[in-house]
C-alpha positions in Angstrom: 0.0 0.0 0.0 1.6 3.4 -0.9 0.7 6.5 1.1 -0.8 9.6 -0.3 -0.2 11.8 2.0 1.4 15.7 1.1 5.1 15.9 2.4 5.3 17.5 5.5 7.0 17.4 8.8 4.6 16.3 10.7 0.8 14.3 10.7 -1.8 14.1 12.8 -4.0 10.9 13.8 -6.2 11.7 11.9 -4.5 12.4 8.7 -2.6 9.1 9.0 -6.0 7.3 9.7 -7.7 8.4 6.4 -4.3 7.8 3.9 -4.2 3.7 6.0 -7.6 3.3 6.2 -7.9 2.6 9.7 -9.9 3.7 12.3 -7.1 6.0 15.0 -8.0 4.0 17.7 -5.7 1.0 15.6 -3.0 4.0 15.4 -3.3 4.1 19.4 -3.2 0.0 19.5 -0.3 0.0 17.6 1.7 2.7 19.3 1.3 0.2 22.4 2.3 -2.9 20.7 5.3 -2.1 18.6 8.1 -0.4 20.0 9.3 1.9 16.6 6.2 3.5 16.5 6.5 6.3 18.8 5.0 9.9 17.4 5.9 13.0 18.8 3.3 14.7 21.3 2.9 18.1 22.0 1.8 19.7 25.4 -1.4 18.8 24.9 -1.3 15.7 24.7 -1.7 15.8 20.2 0.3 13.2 18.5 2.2 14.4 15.9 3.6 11.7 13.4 6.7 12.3 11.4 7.5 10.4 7.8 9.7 7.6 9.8 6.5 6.9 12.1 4.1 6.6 8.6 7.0 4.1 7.1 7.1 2.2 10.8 2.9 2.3 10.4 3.0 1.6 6.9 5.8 -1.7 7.3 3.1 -2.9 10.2 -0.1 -2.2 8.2 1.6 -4.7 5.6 2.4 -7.3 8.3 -0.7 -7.3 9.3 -3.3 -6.2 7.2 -1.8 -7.1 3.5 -0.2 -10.8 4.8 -2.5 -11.4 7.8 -0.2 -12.0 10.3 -1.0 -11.7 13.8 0.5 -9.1 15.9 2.8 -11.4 17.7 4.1 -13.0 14.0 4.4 -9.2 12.9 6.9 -8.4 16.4 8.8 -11.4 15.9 9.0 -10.4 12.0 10.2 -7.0 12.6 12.7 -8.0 15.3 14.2 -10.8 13.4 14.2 -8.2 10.2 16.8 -5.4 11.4 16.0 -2.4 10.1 12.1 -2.8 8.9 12.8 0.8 7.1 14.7 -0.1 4.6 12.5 -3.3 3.3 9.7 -0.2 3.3 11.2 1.3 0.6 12.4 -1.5 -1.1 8.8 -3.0 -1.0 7.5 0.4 -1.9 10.3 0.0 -5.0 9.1 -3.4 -6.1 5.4 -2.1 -6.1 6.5 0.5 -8.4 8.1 -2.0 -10.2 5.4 -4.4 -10.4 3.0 -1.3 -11.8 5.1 -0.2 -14.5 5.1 -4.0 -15.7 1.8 -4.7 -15.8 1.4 -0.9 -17.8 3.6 -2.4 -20.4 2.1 -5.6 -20.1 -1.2 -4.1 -20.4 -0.1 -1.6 -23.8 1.1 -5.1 -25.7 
């Protein structure tokens, strides 16, 4: 799943909600469950995510919700994995990848 989301510094719950699709009570769940997903908070209390957070969110979404693996499966993945940003991007690459393809594919 790629994010459309305008570059910025920071998002807010919502925001990041709409562009995974998921209600921000899962955000909140998550934030509990997996260590590398910790967004900023202001005085208030607001969270405020960064673009490391959304790749963190978006790795975990993948786990999860695009494989169906269970939260523990999706822990032991990501521990066992390193550094889960970098397969991010290269799975972001690959989707790219795997579009352009099927456009060629498609044109023949």
């Amino acid at each position: 799943m790629s994010v459309n989301l305008p570059e910025k510094r920071y998002y807010t719950i919502g925001e990041v909600a709409k562009a995974f699709d998921v209600k921000p009570s899962l955000l909140r769940f998550w934030e509990n469950e997996f260590e590398t997903i910790k967004p900023k908070k202001n005085s208030k209390g607001t969270r405020k995510y960064t673009p490391d957070n959304l790749k963190q969110i978006q790795f975990v979404y993948h786990l999860v919700k695009e494989k169906g693996m269970t939260l523990a499966g999706a822990k032991k993945q990501m521990n066992q994995m390193g550094n889960p940003e970098a397969k991010v991007l290269l799975l972001d690459k690959l989707k790219k990848i795997r579009a352009e393809l099927q456009s060629i594919k498609d044109q023949l």
